[in-house]
Each structure stands twice: as structure tokens, then as C-alpha cells.
C-alpha positions as CSV (number, residue, x, y, z in Angstrom):
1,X,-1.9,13.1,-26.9
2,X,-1.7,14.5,-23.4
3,X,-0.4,17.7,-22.8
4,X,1.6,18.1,-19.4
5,X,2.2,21.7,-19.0
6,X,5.7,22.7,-18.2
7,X,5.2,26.2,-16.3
8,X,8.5,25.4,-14.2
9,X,6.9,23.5,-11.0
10,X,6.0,20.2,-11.6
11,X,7.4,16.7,-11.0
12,X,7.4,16.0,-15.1
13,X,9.3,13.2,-16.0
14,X,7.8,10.7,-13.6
15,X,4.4,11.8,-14.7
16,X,5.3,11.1,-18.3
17,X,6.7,7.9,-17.5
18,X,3.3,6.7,-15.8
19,X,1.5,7.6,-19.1
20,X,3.9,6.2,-21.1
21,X,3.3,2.6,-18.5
22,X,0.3,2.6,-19.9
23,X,0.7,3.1,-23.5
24,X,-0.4,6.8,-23.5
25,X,1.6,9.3,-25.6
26,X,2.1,12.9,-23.9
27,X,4.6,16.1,-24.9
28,X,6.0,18.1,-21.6
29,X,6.0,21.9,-23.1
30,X,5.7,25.4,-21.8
31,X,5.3,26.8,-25.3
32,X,1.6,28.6,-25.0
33,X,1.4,27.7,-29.0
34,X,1.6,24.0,-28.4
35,X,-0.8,24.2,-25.5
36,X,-3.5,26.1,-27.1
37,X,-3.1,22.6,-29.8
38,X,-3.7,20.6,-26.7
39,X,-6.2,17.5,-26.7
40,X,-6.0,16.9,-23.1
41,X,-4.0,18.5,-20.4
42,X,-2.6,17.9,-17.4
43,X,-1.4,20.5,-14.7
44,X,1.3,19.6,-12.4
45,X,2.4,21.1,-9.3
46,X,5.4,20.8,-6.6
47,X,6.0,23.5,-4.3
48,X,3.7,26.6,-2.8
49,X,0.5,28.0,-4.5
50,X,1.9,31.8,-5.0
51,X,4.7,30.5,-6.7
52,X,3.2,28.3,-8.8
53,X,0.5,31.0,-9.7
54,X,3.1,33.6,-10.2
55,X,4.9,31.6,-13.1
56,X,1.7,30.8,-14.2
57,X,0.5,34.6,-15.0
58,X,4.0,36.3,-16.1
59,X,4.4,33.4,-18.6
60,X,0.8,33.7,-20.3
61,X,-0.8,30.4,-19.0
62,X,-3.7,31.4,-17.7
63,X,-5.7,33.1,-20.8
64,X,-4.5,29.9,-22.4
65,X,-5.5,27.4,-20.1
66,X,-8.7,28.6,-19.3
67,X,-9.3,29.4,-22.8
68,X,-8.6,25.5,-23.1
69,X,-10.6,24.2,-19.9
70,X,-13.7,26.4,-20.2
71,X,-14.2,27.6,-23.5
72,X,-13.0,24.2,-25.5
73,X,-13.9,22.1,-22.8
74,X,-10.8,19.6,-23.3
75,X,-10.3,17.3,-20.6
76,X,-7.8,18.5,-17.7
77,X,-6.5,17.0,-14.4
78,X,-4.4,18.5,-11.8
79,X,-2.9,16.9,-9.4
80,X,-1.3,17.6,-6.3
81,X,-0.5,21.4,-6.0
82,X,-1.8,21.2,-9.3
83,X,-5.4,20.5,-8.0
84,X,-5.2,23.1,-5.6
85,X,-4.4,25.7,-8.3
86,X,-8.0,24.7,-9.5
87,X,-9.1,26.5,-6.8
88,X,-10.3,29.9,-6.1
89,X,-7.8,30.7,-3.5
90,X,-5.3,28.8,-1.2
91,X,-4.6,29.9,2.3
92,X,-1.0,28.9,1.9
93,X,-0.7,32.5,-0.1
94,X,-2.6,35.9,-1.3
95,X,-2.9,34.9,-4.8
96,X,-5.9,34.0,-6.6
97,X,-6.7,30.8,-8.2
98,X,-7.6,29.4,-11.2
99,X,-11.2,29.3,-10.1
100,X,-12.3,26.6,-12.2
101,X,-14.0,24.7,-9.6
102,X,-15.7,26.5,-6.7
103,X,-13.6,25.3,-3.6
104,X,-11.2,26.4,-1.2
105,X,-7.3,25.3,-0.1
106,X,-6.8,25.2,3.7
107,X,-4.5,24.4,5.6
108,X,-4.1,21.3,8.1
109,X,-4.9,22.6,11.4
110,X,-4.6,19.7,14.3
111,X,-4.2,20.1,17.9
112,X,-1.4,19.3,19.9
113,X,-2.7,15.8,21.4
114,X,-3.6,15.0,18.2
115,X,-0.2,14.3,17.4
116,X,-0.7,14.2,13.3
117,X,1.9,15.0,11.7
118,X,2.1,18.3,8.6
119,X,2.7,17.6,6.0
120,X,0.4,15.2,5.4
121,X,2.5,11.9,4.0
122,X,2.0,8.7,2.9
123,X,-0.6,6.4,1.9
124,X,-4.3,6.7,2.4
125,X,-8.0,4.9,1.6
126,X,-10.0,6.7,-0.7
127,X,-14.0,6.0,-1.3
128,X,-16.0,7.1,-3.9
129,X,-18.9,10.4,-3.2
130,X,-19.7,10.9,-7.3
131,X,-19.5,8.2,-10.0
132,X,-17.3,9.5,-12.5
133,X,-15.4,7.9,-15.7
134,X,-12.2,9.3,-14.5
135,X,-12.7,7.5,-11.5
136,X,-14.5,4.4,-13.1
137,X,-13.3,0.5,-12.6
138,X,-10.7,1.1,-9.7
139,X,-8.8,-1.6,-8.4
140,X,-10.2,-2.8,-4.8
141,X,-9.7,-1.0,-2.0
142,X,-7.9,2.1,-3.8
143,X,-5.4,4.1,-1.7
144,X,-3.3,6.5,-3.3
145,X,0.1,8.2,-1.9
146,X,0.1,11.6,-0.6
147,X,2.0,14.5,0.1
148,X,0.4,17.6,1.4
149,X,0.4,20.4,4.2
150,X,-3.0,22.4,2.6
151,X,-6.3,20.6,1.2
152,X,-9.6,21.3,-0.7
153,X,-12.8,21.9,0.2
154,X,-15.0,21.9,-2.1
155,X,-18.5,24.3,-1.5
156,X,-20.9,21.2,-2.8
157,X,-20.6,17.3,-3.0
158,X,-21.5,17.8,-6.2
159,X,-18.4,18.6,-7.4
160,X,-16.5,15.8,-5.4
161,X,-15.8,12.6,-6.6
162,X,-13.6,10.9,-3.7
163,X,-12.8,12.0,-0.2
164,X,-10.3,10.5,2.6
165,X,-9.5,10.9,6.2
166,X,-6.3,12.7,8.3
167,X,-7.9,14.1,11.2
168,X,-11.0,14.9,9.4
169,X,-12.5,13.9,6.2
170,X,-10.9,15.9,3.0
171,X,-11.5,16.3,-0.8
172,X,-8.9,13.8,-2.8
173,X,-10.6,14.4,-6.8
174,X,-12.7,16.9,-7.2
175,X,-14.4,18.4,-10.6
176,X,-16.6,20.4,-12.0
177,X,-18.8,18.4,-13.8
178,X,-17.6,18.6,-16.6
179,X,-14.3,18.4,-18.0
180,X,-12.0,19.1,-15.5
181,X,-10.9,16.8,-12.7
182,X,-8.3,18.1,-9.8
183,X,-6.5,14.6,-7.8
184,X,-4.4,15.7,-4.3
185,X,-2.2,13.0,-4.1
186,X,0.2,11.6,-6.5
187,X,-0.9,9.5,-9.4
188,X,2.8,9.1,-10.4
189,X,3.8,7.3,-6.9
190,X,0.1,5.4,-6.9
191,X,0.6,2.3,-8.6
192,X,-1.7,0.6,-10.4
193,X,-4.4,2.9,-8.2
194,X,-2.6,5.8,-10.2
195,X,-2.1,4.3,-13.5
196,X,-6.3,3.0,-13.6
197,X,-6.7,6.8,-13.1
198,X,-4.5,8.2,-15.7
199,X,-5.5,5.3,-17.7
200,X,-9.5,6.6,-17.2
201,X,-8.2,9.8,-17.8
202,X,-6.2,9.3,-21.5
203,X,-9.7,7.5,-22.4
204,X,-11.9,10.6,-21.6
């Protein structure tokens, strides 16, 4: 059972619909009772970092989740703002992270007569940096569909798994070595590049 935490900013339903593509059986809940239960969980995200932190701390998620992430080491994936909340601090907003994984969120920054466009969109090559089972038996070529203005950085290679390019070179899954995994673009809207991944994931 996968766990996909309803905290009020998250695209839910086609996330649930992936896993269920696949054969995978999840519950979409925001009671904190049902997610301290959790086996594995996933964190969503849509919208701005502050926000999405703010609903995170007045609802109680965040003794919960890291209780569940780094004390009972379940597995967990973010993805898209979700990933970012796995940071220690976004520039998009004052707030702090989750902190699970050290890294930074920036913001895209391009010159004029670069003429790239923010946000970020659309779909993009990734290639492996760290083996990982999450990650494991990709179809060829994986590219994966994103939408983004900010992206992660993380301190070490060590805790990145894939990387792409837009403008410059940027963390796409990142983790900590563990048990938790953060992906920037959207799984959901991925095709069979997303489902192998939430496929890897549902068998970790």
C-alpha cells in the first residue's frame, strides 16, 4: 500500500491513477493516524514551497512524516514541488524545508539572449549519476515531462541519482541514500518512463 499524502497541494488523482496502471494499491489521506500506518509514502506537490510548507506545519505533518522517513525508514518519494520540500530551503520563499536530503531549491536564472523560457516546461533527457533500484531497468533513452520555475542542487553527487540540462545541468532524483528519493518532474505525465519509476518504487 502506498500512502499519497493529502496535505491540500498535490495533483492526487492522476497520481493514483498511475499506480493503479500498474497494479499498485495506494489510499490519498490527510488523516496523520493513517499516515503514521504508512508502508510507503509519497509526497505530492503543485504550487509554491511556503505554501505547501505552511499546510504542512499547521496540520501536524511534519513530526509525522519525518517520524516516518527518518526514524522508520519507510520508503518515500516526492515529486515535483514535492521533491523540492525535501530540501533544506527553497529560494522561491522564507520557509524552511524538510531537510531530509542536504540540498538547496534555486531558482532559474538565464540571461536575456539566452532566450529560455521560466517555467521550465516540457520534456527532457535524463542520465543516470548513482545506480539506484528506484531508478533500476529504465526504458531506453528515459525523458520525463516537466514543469518547473525553481530546481535542486544537491551539496554531493552522492546523493544524486539522475541529472538533466535547461541552460545548465540540474538535479531530476535525488536521495539520501537511503530511503527517500525526491523526482522534479512529473511521473504522472511520464509514461512508461513514469510508470517503470513508480513501478521501481511500489517494489522497494
Amino acid at each position: 500500500m502506498i500512502t499519497i499524502v493529502d496535505y491540500g497541494m498535490g495533483n492526487l488523482g492522476s497520481v493514483a491513477n498511475m499506480f493503479k496502471k500498474i497494479g499498485a494499491t495506494t489510499e490519498i489521506t490527510g488523516d496523520l493516524e493513517r499516515i503514521k500506518n504508512a508502508e510507503k509514502i509519497l509526497l505530492p506537490g503543485v504550487g509554491a514551497f511556503d505554501a505547501a510548507i505552511k499546510r504542512i506545519d499547521e496540520g501536524g505533518f511534519r513530526s509525522v512524516l519525518n517520524q516516518k522517513a527518518l526514524e522508520d525508514k519507510i520508503p518515500v518519494l516526492g515529486i515535483c514541488l514535492g521533491m523540492q520540500l525535501l530540501t533544506r530551503k527553497s529560494e522561491e520563499g522564507e520557509l524552511a524545508g524538510l531537510g531530509w536530503i542536504p540540498a538547496d531549491t534555486l531558482k532559474f536564472s538565464f540571461k536575456r539572449e539566452e532566450n529560455l523560457k521560466v517555467p521550465h516546461m516540457g520534456w527532457n533527457r535524463v542520465y543516470e549519476v548513482n545506480s539506484s533500484r528506484i531508478i533500476q531497468n529504465m526504458p531506453e533513452e528515459p525523458r520525463f515531462y516537466f514543469v518547473h520555475s525553481y530546481f535542486v542542487r544537491a551539496d554531493k553527487d552522492d546523493n544524486v541519482l539522475m541529472r538533466t540540462h535547461f541552460g545548465h545541468d540540474f538535479d531530476a532524483v535525488i536521495t539520501n541514500g537511503s530511503n527517500i528519493f525526491g523526482a522534479q518532474f512529473h511521473p504522472e505525465k511520464s509514461h512508461k518512463f513514469g510508470m517503470k519509476l513508480f513501478e521501481n518504487f511500489a517494489k522497494l
